[in-house]
C-alpha positions, 0 to 999 in steps of 0.5 A: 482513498476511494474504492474506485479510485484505488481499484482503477490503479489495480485494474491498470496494473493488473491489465499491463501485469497480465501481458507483460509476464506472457510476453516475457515468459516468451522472451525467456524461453526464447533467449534463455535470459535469466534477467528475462525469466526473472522479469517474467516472474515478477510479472506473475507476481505482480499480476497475482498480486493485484487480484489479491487486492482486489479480493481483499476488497471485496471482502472488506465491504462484508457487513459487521456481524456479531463475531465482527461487531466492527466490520471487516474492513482490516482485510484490506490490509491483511491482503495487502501484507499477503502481497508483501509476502508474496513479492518477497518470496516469488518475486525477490528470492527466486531472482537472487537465486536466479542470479546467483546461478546464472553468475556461477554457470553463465550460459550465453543468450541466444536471440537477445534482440528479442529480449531487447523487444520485449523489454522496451513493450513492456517498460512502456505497459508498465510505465502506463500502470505507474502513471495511472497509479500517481494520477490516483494518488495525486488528490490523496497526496496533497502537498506530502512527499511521495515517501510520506505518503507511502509511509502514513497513507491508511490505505493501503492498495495505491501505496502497494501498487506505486511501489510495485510498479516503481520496482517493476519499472526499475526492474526492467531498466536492470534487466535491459542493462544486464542483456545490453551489456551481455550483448555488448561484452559477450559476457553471458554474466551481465545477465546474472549480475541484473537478475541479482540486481532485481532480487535485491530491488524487490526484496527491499520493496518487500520489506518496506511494505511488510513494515508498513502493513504490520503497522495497519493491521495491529492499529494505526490511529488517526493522522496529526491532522486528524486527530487535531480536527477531531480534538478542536470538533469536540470542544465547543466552549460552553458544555464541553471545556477540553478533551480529557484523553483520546484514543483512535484507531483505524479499523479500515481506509475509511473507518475511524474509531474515536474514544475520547474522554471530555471534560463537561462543564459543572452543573450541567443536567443529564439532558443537556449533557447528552446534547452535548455530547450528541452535537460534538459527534456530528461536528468531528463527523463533518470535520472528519468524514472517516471518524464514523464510530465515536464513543464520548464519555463525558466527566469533570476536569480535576487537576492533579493533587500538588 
């Protein structure tokens, strides 16, 4: 992904965050609607949200040094799990608590037109966000299925940002649903049941997002494809006969670690050897953009003793 394109996404959903969660906090204090209040919340989490990946960012484009000779490029993900975190405990606890309450002690709306207002403004902002967020993902995507894009993408803010807004959009739904049927029933314990409703949806959000960002920041290696692209770049038929083992890692969106051991045709002087090796760095290169630190080692094939 790049930096622009994902950072379009956040800025789109940070800007429809922003408003969203003034004008729900209006609503709630207005109505009394825990549905509300707990949209409200979510939207301040959301919001928060997005600045954090656009920090992480930000300090993901430091340059390497000596205490990080390979970059900072893993803050991304890093930021990226602190979001999951925050969604989980701001967003998803605090409703479920919410619920819980306001189905214990139901309290009746008051003014619910204006929740039912203020929810339809905001389904529309953030319907914008997630069509901006899908537009973004669409040339990354290719052909894969929406859920196989969140689950193997290696970058991480447009997967976080597509499901955020999916949560939110859901979220809405069931708050309109729970002020909807508290009006038509009389029954202030709609209310309550969409608050619960809308924690139990953003936790389970949450926890997708923290598995997959535990699994970018302690290592993820290329993609099948990937791998395959830079297995069949390093071979060449003449110098280099076949890929002895390889090892790659991701240590950012668009970076690559590559390590592979190669196999070199016997008889070969150092020189040509070191040719070799220096024209299957350029080929994996070319095939796979993001492999931008490689280390080759070359050796002899032996087969395995019988």
């Amino acid at each position: 992904m790049s930096a622009g394109g994902g950072k379009k996404a956040i800025l789109a959903a940070l800007t429809a965050n922003a408003g969203i969660a003034v004008a729900k906090f209006i609503g709630a204090a207005i109505t009394g609607s825990a549905s509300m209040l707990a949209e409200a919340v979510h939207s301040v989490a959301d919001t928060s949200n997005q600045g954090l990946l656009l920090f992480g960012q930000r300090r993901a484009e430091q340059e390497a040094d000596e205490l990080h000779p390979f970059g900072y490029g893993r803050n991304r993900y890093f930021y990226s799990f602190i979001v999951a975190l925050v969604l989980f405990t701001l967003g998803s606890i605090y409703a479920i608590y919410e619920g819980i309450h306001k189905i214990q002690h139901p309290e009746e709306l008051t003014s619910p037109i204006v929740a039912i207002v203020i929810l339809l403004i905001a389904i529309g902002l953030e319907t914008f966000s997630f069509i901006t967020a899908i537009r973004e993902s669409r040339p990354l995507k290719g052909g894969a299925t929406w859920w196989r894009f969140i689950r193997n993408s290696r970058s991480p803010e447009l997967p976080v940002v597509l499901l955020e807004d999916m949560g939110a959009l859901v979220g809405l739904i069931l708050a309109f649903l729970g002020v909807g049927l508290t009006m038509v029933t009389d029954n202030a314990i709609w209310d309550g049941i969409g608050t619960l409703c809308i924690g139990a949806l953003l936790g389970v959000i949450a926890i997708i997002l923290i598995i997959e960002m535990q699994s970018l920041l302690i290592g993820e290696g290329a993609t099948p494809e990937e791998d395959r692209a830079i297995r069949e770049s390093l071979i060449d038929g003449e110098r280099i006969d076949r890929v002895i083992h390889l090892k790659t890692q991701y240590l950012g969106p668009e970076e690559i670690l590559v390590a592979a051991k190669v196999a070199i045709t016997p008889g070969l002087d150092i020189a040509t050897i070191a040719a070799a090796i220096d024209a299957a760095e350029a080929r994996v290169r070319r095939a796979v953009p993001a492999a931008r630190i490689i280390y080759v080692e070359p050796d002899l094939y032996r087969t395995a003793p019988v």
